[in-house]
C-alpha positions, 0 to 999 in steps of 0.5 A: 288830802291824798290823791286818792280823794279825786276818785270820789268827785263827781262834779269839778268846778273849772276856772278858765283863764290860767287853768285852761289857757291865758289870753287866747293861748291854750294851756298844754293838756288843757282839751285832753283833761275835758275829755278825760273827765268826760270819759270818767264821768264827771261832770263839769262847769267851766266857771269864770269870773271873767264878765267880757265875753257871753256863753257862745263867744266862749265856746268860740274861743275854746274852739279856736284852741281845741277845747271842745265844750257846750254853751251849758258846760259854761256858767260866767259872773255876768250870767250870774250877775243877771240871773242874781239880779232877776231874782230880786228886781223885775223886768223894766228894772234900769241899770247903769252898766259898765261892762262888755257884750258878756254881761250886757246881753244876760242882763238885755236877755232878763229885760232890764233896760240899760240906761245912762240916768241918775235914777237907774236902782243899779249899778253893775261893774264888770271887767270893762276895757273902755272904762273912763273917767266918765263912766267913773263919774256916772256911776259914783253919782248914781251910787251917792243918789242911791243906786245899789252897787254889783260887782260882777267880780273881784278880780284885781288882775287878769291873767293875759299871755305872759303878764297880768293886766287889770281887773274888774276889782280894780275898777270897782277899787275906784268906784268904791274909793270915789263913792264909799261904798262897797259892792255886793259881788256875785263871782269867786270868791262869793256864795251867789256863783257857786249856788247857781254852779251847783243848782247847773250841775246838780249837784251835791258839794260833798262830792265837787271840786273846784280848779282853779288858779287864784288862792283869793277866787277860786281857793278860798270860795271853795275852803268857804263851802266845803269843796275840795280844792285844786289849785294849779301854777299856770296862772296867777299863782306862783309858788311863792304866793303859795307859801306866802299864804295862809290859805292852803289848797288840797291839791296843788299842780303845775297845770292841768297836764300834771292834775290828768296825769295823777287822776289817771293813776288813781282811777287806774 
């Protein structure tokens, strides 16, 4: 696919960590490409499968960088995890919850009460810095007692300031190696995140891209549903899992600073 092609998007689907920046370091060129697209008209979602952090503490952070966006313009796994789960269990519904503030005040914000029993009808595992043993413990039985197991990503790695660290795939790894038992995950590279992103942004998949840095997250939900895809080298990716892979993005880039530059020569 040709360079061109950027001139028909309408709407970009944008990863954030490894894309716009890793761990609380911003990647160069990350708020002048928001500012292009705004400039250009094209729509964009920041999507992210990372669960720790709510909407507002997100805008906080890109802020503290220089990325100025709003609490709209963000969509998470644990927002979506919540809004899934809204969708098919009412008010009043308990779950066991492993995971952060991100996740925990979406799920508080649709009344489901968070609980500790064994007859919770939900386990959500998400990224979770404090998880244990214990929390392992309590899940398994609530998951062999009949729970339903939600993963809010898969995740297996988190791209930090200069290295990888553990994600939430990795936790539902073990959950589901003590339980045999997979989860249903909501985040990338699953439908459930992009049809609440579309239904955000309005929009038709024909004319959106999605950006991202992970080849089995954001590449292969894209490939999945028909997307452009544009994968960039400041994250989890490097150029030899790229050529080790048999997925293929359209588009590839260094970082956002390279992707504006070829955008704004096609849109001239």
């Amino acid at each position: 696919m040709t360079v061109s092609k950027l001139n028909q998007l309408r709407n970009l689907l944008i990863d954030m960590d490894g894309v716009l920046y890793r761990g609380n370091a911003p990647i160069q060129g990350a708020g002048e490409f928001l500012r292009f697209l705004r400039q250009i008209g094209v729509h964009f979602l920041l999507l992210t499968n990372n669960s720790t952090l709510t909407a507002a503490q997100y805008v906080a952070k890109l802020a503290r960088m220089g990325i100025q966006v709003g609490e709209k313009e963000i969509l998470t796994s644990g927002e979506a995890t919540a809004m899934y789960l809204a969708g098919i269990a009412p008010p009043g519904t308990k779950v066991y919850l492993i995971g952060e503030q991100g996740v925990r005040k979406e799920l508080e914000k649709r009344r489901f009460v968070l609980s500790e029993d064994m007859d919770v009808a939900y386990v959500v595992v998400g990224l979770d810095h404090q998880f244990d043993y214990e929390k392992m413990t309590r899940a398994t039985r609530a998951i062999r007692a009949g729970a339903k197991f939600i993963g809010t990503n898969p995740d297996k790695t988190f791209p930090s300031e200069g290295e990888l660290t553990p994600g939430a795939g990795a936790l539902l790894a073990a959950i589901e190696a003590a339980t045999d038992t997979a989860p249903l995950v909501i985040g990338k590279p699953q439908p459930a995140i992009f049809e609440i992103a579309f239904q955000k942004l309005q929009a038709d998949p024909k004319t959106t891209a999605i950006l991202g840095d992970r080849l089995d997250t954001d590449i292969l939900g894209g490939k999945r549903l028909g997307l452009m895809t544009i994968l960039v080298l400041s994250g989890v990716t490097d150029q030899q899992q790229l050529a080790n892979s048999t997925l293929a993005p359209d588009l590839v880039y260094e970082d956002v600073a390279a992707l504006h530059r070829d955008w704004q020569r096609v849109v001239g």
